[in-house]
FIPADO-80219 format. One record per residue: y, z, x of N, C-alpha, C in turn; residue in one letter. Coordinates in pm, whole numbers, plus 50000, padded with zeros to 5 digits. Atoms other than C-alpha are relative to their C-alpha. Layout:
N
YZXYZXYZXA;...
This chain:
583
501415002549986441655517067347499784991350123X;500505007149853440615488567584499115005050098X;500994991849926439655504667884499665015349987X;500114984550010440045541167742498935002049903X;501244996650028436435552067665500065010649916X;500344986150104435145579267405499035005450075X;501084995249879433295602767631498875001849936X;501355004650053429655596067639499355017249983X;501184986750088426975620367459498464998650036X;501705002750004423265620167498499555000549925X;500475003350087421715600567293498125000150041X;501584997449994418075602867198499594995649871X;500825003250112415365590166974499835007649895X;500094986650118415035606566617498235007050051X;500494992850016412695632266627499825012250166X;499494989949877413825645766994501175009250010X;498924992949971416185677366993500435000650115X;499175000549912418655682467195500265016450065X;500104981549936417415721067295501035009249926X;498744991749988419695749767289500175012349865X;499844995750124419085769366945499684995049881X;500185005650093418345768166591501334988649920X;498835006750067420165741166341501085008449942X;499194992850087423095750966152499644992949863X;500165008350097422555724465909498364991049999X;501405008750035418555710365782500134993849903X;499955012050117418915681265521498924994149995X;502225006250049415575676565374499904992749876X;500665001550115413925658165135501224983849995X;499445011449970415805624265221499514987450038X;499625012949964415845588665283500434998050108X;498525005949917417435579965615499834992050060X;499815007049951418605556465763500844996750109X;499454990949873419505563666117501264986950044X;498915011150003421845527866144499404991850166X;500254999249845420275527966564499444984849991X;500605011349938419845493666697498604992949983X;501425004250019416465494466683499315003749826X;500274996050099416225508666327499664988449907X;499975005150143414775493066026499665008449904X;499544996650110414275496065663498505001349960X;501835004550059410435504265471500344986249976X;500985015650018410945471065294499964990150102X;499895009649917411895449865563498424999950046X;501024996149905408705466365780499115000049918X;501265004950091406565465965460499804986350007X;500555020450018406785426065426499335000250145X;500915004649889406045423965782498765005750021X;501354995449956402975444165835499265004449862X;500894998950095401835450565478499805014749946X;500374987550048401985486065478501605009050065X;498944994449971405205512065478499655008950117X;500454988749939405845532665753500625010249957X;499444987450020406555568565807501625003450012X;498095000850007410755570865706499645017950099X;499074987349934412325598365887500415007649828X;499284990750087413295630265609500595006749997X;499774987749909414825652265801500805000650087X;499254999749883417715658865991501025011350006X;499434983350012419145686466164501235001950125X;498825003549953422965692266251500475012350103X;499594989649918424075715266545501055002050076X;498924996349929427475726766679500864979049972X;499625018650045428685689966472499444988950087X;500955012649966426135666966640498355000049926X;501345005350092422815654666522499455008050119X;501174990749914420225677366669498644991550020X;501465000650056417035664366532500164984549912X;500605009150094415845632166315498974996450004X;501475003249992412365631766217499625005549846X;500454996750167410175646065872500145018950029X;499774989150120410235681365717498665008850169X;501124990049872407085695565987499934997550123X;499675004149795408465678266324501035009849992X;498634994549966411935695266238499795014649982X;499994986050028410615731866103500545010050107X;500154986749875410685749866430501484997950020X;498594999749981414455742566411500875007749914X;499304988150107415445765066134500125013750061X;499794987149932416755797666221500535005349875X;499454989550096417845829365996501194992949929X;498585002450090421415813965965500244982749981X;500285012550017420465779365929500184997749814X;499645005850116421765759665605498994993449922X;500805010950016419105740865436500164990749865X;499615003050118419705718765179499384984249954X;501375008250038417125697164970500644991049960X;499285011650084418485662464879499154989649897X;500565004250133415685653264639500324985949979X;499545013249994415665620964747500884988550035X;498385011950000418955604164789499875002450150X;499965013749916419935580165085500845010950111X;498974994449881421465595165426500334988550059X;499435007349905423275571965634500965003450121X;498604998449942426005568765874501304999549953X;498585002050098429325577365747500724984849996X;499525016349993430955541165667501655002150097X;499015000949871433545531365937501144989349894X;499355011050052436475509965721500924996450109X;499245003749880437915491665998501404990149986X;498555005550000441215480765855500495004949838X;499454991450077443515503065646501314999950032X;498604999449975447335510665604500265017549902X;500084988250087446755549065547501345009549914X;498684994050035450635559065477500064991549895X;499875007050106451035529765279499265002249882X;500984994550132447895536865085500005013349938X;499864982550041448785575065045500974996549900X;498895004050067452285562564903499874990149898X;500055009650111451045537364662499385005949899X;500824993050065448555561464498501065009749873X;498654995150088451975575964325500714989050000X;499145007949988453645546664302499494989749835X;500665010850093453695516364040498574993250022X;501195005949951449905503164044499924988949912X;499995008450090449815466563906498934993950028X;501675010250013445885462064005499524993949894X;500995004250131444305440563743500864995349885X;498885003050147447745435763509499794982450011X;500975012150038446245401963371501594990949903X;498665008250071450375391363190500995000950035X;498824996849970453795389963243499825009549914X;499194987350080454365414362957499205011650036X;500614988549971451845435963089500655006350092X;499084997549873453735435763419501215007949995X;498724998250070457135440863223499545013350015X;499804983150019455745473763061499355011250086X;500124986349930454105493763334501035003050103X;498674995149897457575490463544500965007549875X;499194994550074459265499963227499445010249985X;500124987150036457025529763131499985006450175X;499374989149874457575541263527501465007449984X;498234997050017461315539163443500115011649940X;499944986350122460825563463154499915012650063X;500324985649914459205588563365500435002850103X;498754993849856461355590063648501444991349997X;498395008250009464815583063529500875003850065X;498554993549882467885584063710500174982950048X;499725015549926469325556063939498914998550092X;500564998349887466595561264210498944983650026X;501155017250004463975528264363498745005949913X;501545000550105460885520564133499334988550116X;500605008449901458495509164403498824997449943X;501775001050045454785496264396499584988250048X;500765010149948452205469464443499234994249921X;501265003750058449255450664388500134987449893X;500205013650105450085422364138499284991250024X;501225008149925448105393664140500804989449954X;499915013750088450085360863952498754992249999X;501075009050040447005343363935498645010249945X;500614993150092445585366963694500244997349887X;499515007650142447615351563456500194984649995X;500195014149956449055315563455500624991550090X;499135008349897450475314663813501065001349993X;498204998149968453965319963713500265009550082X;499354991049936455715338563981500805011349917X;498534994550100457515371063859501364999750071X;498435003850013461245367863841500865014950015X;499664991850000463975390463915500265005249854X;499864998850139464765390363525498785010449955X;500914996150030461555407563466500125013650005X;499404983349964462445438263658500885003349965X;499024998150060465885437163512500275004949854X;500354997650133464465441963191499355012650005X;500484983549944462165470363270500595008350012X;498674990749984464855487863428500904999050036X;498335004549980468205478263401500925010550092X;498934995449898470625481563676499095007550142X;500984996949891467795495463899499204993950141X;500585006949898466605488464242498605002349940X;501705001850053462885477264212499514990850105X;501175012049889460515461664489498795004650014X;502244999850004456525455764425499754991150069X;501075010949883454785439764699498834992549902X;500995005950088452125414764557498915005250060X;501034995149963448455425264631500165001950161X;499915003249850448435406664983501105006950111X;498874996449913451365425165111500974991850053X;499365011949945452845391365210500804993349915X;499195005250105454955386364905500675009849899X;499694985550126457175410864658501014993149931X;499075002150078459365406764406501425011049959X;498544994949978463255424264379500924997249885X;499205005250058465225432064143501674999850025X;498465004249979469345421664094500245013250110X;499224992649921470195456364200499805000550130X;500504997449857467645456264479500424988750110X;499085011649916468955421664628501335004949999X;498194994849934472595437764599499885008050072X;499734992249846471935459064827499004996850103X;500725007749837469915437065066501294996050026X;499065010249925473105417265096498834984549929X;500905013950036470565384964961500634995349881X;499695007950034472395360964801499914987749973X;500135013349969472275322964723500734992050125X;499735000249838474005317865057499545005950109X;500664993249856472015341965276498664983050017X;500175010149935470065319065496498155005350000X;501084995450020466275322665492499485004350179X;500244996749871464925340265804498954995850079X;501445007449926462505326066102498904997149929X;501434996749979459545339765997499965007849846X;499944990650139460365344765576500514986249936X;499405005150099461315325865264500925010749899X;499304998850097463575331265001499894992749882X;500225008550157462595318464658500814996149945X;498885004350067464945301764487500334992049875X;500155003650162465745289164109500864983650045X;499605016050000465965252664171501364997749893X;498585000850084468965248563916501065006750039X;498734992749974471025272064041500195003050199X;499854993849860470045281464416500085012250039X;499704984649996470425318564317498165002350077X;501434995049982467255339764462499545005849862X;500975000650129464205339464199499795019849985X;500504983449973463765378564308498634999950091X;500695001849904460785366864556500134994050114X;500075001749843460455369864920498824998650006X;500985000849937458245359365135500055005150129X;500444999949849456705370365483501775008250028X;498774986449943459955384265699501045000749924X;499244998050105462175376965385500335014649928X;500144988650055460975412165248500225009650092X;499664993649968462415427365512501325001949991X;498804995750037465855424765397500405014949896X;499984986150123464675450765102499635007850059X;500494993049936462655466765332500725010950053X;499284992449911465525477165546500865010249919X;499254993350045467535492065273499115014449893X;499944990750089464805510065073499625013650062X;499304986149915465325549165168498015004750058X;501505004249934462215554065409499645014049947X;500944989950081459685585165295500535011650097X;499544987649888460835618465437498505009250014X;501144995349970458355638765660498855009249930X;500764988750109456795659665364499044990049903X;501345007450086456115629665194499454989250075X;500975004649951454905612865446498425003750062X;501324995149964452235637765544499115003949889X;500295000150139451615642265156499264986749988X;501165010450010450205607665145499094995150093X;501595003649916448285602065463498975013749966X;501264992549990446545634665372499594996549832X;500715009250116445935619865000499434984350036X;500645013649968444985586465146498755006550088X;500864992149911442435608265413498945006549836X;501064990950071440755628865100499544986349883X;499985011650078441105595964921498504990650058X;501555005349948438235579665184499275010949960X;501944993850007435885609765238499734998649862X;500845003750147435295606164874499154988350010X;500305017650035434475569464891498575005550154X;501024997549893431875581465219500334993350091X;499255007249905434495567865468500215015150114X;499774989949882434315591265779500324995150153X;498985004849872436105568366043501234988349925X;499115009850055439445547165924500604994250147X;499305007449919440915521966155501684996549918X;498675004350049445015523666080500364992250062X;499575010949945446665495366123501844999649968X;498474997050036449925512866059501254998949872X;499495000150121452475519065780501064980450002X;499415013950009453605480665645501425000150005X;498625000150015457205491465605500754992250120X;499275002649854458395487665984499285003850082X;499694996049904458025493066328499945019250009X;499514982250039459245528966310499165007749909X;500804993650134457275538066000498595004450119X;501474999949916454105528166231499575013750069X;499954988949898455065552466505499865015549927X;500134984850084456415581466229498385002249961X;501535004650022452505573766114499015008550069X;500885000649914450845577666397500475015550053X;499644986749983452845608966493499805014649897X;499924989150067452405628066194498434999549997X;501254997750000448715622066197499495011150122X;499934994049877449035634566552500205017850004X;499744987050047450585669266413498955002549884X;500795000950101448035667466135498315003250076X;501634997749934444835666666416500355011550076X;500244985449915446535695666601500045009249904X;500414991050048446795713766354498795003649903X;501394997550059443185712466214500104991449856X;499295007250138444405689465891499514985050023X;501115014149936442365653566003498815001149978X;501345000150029439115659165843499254989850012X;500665010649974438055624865920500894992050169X;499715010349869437965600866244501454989249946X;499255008250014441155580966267500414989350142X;499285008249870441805549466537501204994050010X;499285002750063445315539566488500754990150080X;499115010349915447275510066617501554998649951X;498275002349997451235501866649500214986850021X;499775018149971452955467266638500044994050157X;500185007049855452565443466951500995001650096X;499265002049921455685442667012500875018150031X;499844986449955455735478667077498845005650138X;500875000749959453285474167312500195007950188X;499844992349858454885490767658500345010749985X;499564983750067455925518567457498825007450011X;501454996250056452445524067322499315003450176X;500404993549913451435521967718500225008750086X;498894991849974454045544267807498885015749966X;500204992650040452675569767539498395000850066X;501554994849938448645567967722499915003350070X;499504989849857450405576268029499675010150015X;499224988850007451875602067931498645011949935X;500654991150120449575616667625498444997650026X;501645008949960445985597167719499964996149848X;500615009950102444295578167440500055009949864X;500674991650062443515608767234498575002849997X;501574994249979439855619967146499404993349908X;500685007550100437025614066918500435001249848X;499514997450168438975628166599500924987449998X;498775014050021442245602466662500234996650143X;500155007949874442605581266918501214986449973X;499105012849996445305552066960499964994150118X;500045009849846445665523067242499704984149908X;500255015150064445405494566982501584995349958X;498735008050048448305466866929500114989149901X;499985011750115449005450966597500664986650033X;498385015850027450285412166596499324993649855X;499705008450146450875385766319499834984850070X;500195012249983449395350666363500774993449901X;499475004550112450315339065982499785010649913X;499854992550135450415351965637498994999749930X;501585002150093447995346265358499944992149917X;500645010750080446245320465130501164999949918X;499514997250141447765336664795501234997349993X;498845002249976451015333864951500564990550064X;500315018149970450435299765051500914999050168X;499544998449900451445314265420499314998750131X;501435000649939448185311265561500324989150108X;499785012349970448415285465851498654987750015X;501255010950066446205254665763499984990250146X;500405013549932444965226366024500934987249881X;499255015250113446265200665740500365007049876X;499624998750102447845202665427499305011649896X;499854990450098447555229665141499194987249890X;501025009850114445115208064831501414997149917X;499235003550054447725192364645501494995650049X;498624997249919450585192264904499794991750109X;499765010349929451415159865129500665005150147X;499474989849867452945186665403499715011650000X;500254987049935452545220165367498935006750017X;501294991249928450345240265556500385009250049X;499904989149857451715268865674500895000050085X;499385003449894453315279165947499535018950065X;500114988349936452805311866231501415005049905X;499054988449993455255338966172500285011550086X;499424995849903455705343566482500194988750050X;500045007149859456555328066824498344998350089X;501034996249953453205319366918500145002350143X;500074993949868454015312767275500175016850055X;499434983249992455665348167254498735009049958X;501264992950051452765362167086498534997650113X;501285000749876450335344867339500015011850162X;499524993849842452205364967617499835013249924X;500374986850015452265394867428498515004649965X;501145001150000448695394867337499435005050143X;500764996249887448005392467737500385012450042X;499414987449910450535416067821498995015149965X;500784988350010448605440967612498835001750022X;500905000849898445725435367756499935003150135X;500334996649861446195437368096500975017450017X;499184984250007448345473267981498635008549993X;501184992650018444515483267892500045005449856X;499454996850135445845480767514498694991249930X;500795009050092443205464767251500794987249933X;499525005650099444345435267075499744996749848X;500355003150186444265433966685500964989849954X;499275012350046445795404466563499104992949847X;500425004750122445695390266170500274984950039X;499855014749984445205356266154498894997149857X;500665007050113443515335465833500144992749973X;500175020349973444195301465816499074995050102X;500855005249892441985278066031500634999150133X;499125001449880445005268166251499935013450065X;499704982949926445775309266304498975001850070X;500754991349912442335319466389499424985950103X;500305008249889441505285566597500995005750120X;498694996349906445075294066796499745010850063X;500254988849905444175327366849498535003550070X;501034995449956440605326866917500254988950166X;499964999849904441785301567202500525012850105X;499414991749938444045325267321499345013350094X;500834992349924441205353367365498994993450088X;501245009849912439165327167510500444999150174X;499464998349841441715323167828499785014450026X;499924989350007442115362267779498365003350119X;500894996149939437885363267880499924996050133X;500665010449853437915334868150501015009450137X;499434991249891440535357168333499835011550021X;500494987749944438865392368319498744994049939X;502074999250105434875386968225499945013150018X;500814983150027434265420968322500565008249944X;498934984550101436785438368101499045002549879X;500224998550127435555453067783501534998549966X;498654999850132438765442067542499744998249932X;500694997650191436625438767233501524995749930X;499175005650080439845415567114499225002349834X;499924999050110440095418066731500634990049907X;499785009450118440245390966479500195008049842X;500154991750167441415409266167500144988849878X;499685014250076440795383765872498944992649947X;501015008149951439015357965969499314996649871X;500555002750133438955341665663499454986449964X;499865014849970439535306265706499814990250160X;500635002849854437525288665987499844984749983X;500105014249956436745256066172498165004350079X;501644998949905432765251266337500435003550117X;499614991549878434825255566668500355012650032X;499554986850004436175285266571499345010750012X;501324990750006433375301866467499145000550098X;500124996649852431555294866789500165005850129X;499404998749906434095300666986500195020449990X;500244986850018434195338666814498875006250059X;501475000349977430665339566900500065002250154X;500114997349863431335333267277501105007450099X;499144987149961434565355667330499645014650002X;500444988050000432945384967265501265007949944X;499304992450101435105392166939499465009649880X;500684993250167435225414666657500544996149913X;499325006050134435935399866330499895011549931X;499544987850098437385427866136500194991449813X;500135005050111436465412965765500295008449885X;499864994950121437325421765415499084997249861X;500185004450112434455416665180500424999149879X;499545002450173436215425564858501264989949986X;498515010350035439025402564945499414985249938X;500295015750071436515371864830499645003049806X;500584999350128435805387064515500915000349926X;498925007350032439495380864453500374984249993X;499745015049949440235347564646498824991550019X;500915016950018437215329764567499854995049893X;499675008350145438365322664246500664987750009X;498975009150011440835300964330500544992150140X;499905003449887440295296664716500544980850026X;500185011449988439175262164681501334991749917X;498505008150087442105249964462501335000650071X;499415000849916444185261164778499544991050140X;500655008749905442015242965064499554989750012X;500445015449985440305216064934498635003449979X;501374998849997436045211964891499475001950125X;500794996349851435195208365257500725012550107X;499064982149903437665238665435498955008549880X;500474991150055436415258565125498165003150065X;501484995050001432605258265243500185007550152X;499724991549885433925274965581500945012449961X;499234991550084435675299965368499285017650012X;500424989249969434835336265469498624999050096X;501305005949916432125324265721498885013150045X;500484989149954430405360165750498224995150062X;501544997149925426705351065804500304988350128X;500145009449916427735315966016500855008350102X;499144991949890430415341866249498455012150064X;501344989149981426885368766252499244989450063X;501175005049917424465342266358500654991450129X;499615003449872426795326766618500345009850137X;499994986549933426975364466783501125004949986X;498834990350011430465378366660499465009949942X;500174986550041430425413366590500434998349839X;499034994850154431765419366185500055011949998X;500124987550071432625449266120501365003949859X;499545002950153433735453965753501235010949978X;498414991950047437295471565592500184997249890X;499684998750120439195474065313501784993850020X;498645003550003442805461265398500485009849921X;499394989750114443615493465151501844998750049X;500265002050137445485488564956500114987549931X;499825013750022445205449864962498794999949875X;500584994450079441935459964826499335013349957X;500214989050046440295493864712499315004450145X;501134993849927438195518464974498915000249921X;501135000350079435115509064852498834994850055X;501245001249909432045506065096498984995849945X;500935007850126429595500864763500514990650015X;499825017250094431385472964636500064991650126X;500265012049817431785453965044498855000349974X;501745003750012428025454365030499754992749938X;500535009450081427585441164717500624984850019X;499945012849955429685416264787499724993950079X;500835004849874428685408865110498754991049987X;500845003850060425615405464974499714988449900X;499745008650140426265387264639501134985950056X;498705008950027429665366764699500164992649891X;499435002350158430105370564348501124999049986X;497935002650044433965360564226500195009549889X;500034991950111435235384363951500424990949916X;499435003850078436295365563640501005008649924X;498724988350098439515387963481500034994449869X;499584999350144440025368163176498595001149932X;501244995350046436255367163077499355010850016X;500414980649955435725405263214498374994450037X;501155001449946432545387463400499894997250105X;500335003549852430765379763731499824983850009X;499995013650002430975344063837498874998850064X;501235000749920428085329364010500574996950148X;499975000949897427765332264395500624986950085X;499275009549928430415313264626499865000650094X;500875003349860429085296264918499135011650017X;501154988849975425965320664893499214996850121X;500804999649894424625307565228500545002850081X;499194996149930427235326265361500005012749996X;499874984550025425955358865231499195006950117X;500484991649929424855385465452498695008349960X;500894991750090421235407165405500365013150076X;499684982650011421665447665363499935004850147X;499684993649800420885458265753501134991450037X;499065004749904423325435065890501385005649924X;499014999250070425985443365619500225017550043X;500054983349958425335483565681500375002750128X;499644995049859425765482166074501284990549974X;499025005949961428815459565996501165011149919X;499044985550048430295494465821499555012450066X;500284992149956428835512866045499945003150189X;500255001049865427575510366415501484989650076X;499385014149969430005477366440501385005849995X;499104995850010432805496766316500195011750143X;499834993349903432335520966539500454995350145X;499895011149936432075494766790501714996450051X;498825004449993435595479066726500975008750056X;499334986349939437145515966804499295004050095X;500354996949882435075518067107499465016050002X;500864987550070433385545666941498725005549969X;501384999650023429855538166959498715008650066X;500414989649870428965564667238499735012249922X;499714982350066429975592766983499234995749811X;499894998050122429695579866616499394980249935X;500765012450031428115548066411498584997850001X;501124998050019424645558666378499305016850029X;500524985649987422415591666362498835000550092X;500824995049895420805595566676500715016850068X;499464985049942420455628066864501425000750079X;499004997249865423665638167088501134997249927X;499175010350087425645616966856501075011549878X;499414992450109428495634666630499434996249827X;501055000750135426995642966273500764994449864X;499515005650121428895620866039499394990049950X;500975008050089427045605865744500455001849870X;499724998850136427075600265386498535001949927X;500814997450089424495610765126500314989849879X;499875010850087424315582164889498885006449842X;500314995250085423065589964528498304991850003X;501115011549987420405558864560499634992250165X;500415007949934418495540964804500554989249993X;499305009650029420705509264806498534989850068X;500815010750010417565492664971498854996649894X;501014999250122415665498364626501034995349878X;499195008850107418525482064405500164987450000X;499405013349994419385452564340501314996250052X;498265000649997422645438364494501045000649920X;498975003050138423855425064172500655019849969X;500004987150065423795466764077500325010850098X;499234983549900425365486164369500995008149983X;499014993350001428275494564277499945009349873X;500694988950113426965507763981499465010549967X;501194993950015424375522464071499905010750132X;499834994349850425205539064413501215004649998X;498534987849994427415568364478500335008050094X;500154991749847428595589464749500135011549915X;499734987150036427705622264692500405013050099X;499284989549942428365643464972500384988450136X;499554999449846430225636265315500285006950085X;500334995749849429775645265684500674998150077X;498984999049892432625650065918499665005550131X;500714991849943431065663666259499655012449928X;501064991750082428635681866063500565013049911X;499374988550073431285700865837499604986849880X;499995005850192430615690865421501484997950038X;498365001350015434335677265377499954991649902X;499655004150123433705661565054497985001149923X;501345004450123430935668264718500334996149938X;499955004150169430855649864417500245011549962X;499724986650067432165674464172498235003949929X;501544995850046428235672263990499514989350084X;501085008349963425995653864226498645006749981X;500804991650021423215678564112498854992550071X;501134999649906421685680964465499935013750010X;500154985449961419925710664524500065007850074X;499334986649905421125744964660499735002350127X;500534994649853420865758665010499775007749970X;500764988150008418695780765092500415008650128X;
């Protein structure tokens, strides 16, 4: 990405076609909501002037771009004999949602795998690795994810746990965050990980205070000792789950994903990015994909734009992953001061920052994007200097640097996002996890800078919203609501907590262009896709409800994707969204 552009389109105001023939596609009888800069909402424009105006109903799709947006008797003269028409009786058009941070191999491969979202006990934990065992017996790995320990009472799980489950068996589950897993005996015998292996740079090794043996948890580059040994996915099933992770969004009304590459390795990334690559030539990519590779692959990666160019508006790569720190949950996060309860620890990078500062520029001045995770205050202070020298030495570049995270802030920080001309790549559903228990890691005063979304929005950073899938779900409803809300979930009371730091919540237009236009944005995509103006490729979602006629508390509830819009091909219906027929 960087300097490699998405070739521009002609854009135009809704209700101006773009000549040339009748529609293929008329979608009447709608709601829309074109996402365009200048766009608002009836209620917004009702409070201000007292009276609604005239919505747009109408929009009409031609050779996969937006032709037309206007009502039902501006657009008529655009129907032709073989024209589609199809009445939506109301329900919501938008711009397809952009999730701007994903791990689509990983998430294809977990979707078959052990799923320990929501397991609320150890013994709960115990028996869904044991009833995996059952169903796929033999010696082979029992992989998976998602745990949470602080669903229950904080105890770490143990290698004993998995040993029990399934005896004599390799076994490694990543915890939600990706930044922590647990291993069992067999699976440490064949790391080589021992109570004498040595803990690595940029990793822990857990260890049973009484004995010194490993607990069966790694941390950070620790989990790459298992990593390296467990048998990597062969090419059948690796194109088996990015195209189940791919049919897995358009459902959800995700019609651009930002990959941020398979978590395994290095190598995985690339296999990744290549099979997607065979997957868009051969017509098998039904959705937009932008995909990035690790940093320190980063002359390779400019090697391959040389050679190959950027790609197009279906997939496109030129972005470089790095690693500031780790995460909260995994108490890896790097902190300005101490951890709440802890007289030293705070953290630490997991990397070389100097090394990372240089690679950062290097990819930059390669004409590479930078994406870099960071979430501690220290991480994203460190790195938002870093893009800060980055501007003072090109101003006139577009590098739309990338803060992926951006969880844990300082008032400088957040400013300083504001005047780099960053994108904070955010995770609303990640607070509706970690704001249970945020503050019992930070302290009272860090916690009120704790996901800073509206104070990062009104200082002028871009947001544009994601899903870390499969840290948390693809779920574009529920980011809103939370966004909106910054409700906490309660697990053991199965209820909603009341709103954390709510003057930090976002209102519905800003939250919608931050899954939409903004996303587009971050992939340098905003020429082609991220709103429904004329010229513009025709990807949108049909929403079951008006989300600006619900309540927040009730979106996810109450709001559904019923069809999706890939340049103007249907590529996903609800099985019954009983919208009515074409005519």
């Amino acid at each position: 990405m960087g300097r490699q552009k998405a070739e521009a389109s002609p854009a135009g105001r809704g209700g101006e076609s773009a000549g040339g023939g009748p529609a293929d596609w008329i979608l009447t009888g709608a709601r829309i909501w074109t996402g365009a800069p200048s766009a608002g909402h009836a209620t917004a424009q009702t409070h201000a002037t007292g009276q609604a105006p005239r919505l747009p109903d109408t929009l009409a799709i031609r050779d996969g771009r937006i032709l037309a947006v206007g009502t039902a008797g501006d657009l008529d003269g655009l129907r032709g004999a073989e024209t589609a028409v199809l009445n939506l009786e109301g329900r919501f058009v938008l711009p397809g949602f952009v999730d701007a941070h994903v791990h689509l191999q990983s998430g294809g491969l977990q979707l078959s795998r052990v799923d320990l979202r929501g397991v609320d006990s150890p013994e709960a934990f115990v028996r869904q690795v044991t009833d995996r065992a059952r169903i796929s017996p033999g010696a082979g790995w029992i992989l998976g994810a998602d745990w949470d320990h602080r669903l229950w009472d904080g105890t770490l799980p143990r290698r004993e746990w998995l040993d029990k489950a399934a005896p004599g068996r390799p076994v490694f589950l990543h915890r939600v965050d990706m930044h922590m897993g647990v291993a069992s005996s067999e699976a440490l015998r064949l790391a080589g990980v021992t109570g004498d292996t040595p803990d690595p740079p940029d990793g822990t090794i857990d260890r049973d205070p009484d004995t010194g043996e490993p607990t069966g948890v790694l941390r950070e580059g620790a989990m790459d000792f298992v990593s390296r040994v467990v048998p990597p996915p062969t090419g059948e099933e690796r194109r088996a789950a990015i195209r189940a992770a791919l049919r897995h969004a358009l459902a959800r009304g995700v019609t651009q994903v930002h990959d941020m590459g398979a978590m395994q390795s290095s190598h995985e990334s690339w296999r990744s990015l290549l099979t997607l690559r065979a997957l868009a030539q051969e017509g098998r990519l039904p959705l937009r994909v932008s995909a990035a590779v690790p940093i320190e692959d980063r002359l390779e990666l400019a090697r391959f734009v040389r050679e190959e160019g950027a790609g197009d508006a279906r997939l496109r790569w030129g972005a470089a992953k790095g690693f500031v720190d780790g995460t909260l949950g995994s108490r890896t996060a790097w902190l300005n001061a101490p951890y709440q309860g802890s007289s030293e620890h705070r953290g630490a990078p997991v990397c070389d920052p100097e090394e990372l500062a240089r690679e950062i520029r290097e990819a930059a001045e390669l004409g590479l994007q930078p994406v870099v995770h960071a979430i501690g205050d220290q991480a994203t202070d460190w790195l938002l200097s870093v893009y800060e020298r980055l501007g003072a030495e090109w101003p006139a570049r577009d590098i739309r640097p990338r803060l992926e995270h951006a969880q844990h802030m300082t008032p400088w920080g957040i400013q300083a996002a504001g005047k780099a001309g960053t994108i904070c790549s955010v995770q609303p559903l990640q607070l509706v996890d970690d704001g249970r228990w945020a503050g019992e890691a930070v302290g009272p005063d860090r916690e009120r800078l704790a996901f800073p979304w509206a104070s990062l929005h009104e200082a002028g950073a871009e947001l544009a919203f994601g899903s870390d899938w499969t840290v948390t779900p693809i779920d574009p409803i529920g980011a809103l609501e939370a966004a909106l809300t910054r409700r906490t979930w309660n697990p053991r009371e199965g209820r909603w907590n009341e709103p954390w730091n709510p003057l930090e919540s976002l209102g519905l237009e800003t939250a919608l262009r931050a899954q939409t236009l903004n996303g587009a944005r971050a992939a340098f995509l905003e020429r082609e896709t991220g709103s429904l103006e004329t010229g513009k490729r025709a990807d949108l979602a049909v929403l079951s409800e008006d989300p600006f006629q619900v309540p927040a508390t009730e979106l996810r509830e109450r709001v559904h994707v019923d069809m999706t819009f890939v340049d103007g091909i249907l590529a996903h219906r609800a099985e019954d969204p009983q919208v009515g027929g074409t005519q």
